[in-house]
Each structure stands twice: as structure tokens, then as C-alpha cells.
C-alpha positions in Angstrom: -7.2 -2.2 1.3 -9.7 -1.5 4.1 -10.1 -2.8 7.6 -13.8 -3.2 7.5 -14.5 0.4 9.0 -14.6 1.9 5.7 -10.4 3.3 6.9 -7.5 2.4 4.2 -4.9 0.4 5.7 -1.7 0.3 3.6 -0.6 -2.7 2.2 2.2 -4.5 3.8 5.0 -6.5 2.7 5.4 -9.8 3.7 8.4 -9.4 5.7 6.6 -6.7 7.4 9.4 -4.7 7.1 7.1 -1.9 4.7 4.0 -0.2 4.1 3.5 0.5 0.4 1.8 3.6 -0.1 0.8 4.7 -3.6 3.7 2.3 -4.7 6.2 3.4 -2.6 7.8 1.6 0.2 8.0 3.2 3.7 9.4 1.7 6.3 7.0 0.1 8.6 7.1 0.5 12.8 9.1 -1.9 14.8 7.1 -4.9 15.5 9.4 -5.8 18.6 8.4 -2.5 20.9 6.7 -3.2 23.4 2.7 -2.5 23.1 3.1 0.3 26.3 6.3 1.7 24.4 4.8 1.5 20.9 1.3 3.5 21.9 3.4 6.4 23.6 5.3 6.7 20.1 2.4 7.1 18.6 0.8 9.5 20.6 3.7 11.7 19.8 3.7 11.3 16.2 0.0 12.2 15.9 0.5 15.6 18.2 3.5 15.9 16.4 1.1 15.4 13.3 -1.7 18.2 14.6 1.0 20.6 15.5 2.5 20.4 11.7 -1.5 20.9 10.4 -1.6 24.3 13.1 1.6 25.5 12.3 0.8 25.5 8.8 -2.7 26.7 9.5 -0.9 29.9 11.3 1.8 30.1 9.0 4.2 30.1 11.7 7.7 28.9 10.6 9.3 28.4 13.9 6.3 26.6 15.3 6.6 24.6 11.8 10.5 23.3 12.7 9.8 22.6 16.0 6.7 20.2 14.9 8.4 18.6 12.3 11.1 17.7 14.5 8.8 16.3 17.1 7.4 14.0 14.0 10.5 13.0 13.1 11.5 11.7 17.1 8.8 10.0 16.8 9.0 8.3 13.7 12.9 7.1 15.0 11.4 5.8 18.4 8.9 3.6 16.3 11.6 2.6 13.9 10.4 4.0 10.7 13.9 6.2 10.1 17.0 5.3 10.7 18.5 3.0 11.5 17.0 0.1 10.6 15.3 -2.2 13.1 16.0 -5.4 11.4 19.3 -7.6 12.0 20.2 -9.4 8.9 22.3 -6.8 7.1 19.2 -6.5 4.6 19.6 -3.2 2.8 16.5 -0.1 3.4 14.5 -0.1 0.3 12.4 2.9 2.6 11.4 5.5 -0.4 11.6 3.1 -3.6 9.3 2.4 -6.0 7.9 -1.0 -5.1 8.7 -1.8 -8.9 12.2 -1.0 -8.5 13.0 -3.3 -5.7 13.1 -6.5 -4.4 9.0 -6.8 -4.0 8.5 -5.9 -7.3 7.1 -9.5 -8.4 5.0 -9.9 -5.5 4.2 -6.5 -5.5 2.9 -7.8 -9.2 0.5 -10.9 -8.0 -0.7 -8.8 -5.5 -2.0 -5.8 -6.6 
């Protein structure tokens, strides 16, 4: 899927609760933070992101860790890793092949 600017956007469940990325599910942000709350997340996860790609780049372990765990605050504060941000007791499906779960027939019609 595209969003007219020639970028992919993932497809998304209709629950909203995942993104499906190259049939996997991942869980998708929070929909209830706030917009102010939501943009600072994200502008940790993508320095978080640019510090991995350097650290890499260097080849600098330490540097590695500590950027990692910077993407992974991140990720928590937006809701995408534990725990869930949903209410009804629904289990995570985060990781799964869409085929082996419960989208797997719309997962079907839609794609």
C-alpha cells in the first residue's frame, strides 16, 4: 500500500490493533496518546533509530546497547511492546504470521 507519495504504509488491521508487515503482525501505536505525547515518542524512536544505523556504522557495541535500549523506550511509550494498550483481555498476536491468527481470513480477502 502507498499513501500517494510514492511511501509504503503498512497495512493495518481493522481493529487497528496491528500493522502487518511482510505478513507478520506488529503491534501498532496507541491510538489514545495524546497527538503532543504521541510526536515526542516518535521523535525518540527515530534518533533512537539513527543512533542504531551509527553505532552499527562505527561498530561500536556499547554505543549499540545503549541505542537499542532507547528504541525500545520508545517503542513502550507508543504502546507497541508490552503491555498491551487494549482493555478487553484480547490476547497479543504481536510477531505471528497473519495466517496463523485470528486475521487470517480477512487477511485472505484483503490481500
Amino acid at each position: 500500500m502507498s499513501d500517494g507519495k510514492g511511501t509504503k504504509v503498512p497495512m493495518e488491521t481493522p481493529d487497528g490493533r496491528y500493522i502487518v508487515v511482510r505478513g507478520r503482525l506488529w503491534r501498532a501505536s496507541n491510538p489514545h496518546l495524546p497527538a503532543a505525547a504521541r510526536a515526542q515518542w516518535v521523535a525518540r524512536l527515530m534518533s533512537g533509530r539513527r543512533a542504531v544505523q551509527a553505532a552499527m556504522r562505527a561498530g561500536d557495541r556499547e554505543a549499540l546497547q545503549t541505542a537499542r535500549r532507547a528504541v525500545d523506550v520508545a517503542k513502550r511509550g507508543l504502546g507497541e511492546r508490552d503491555p498491551v494498550w487494549w482493555t478487553d483481555g484480547e490476547k497479543d498476536y504481536t510477531r505471528y504470521l497473519v495466517r496463523n491468527s485470528p486475521y487470517a481470513e480477512w487477511f485472505s480477502r484483503t490481500y
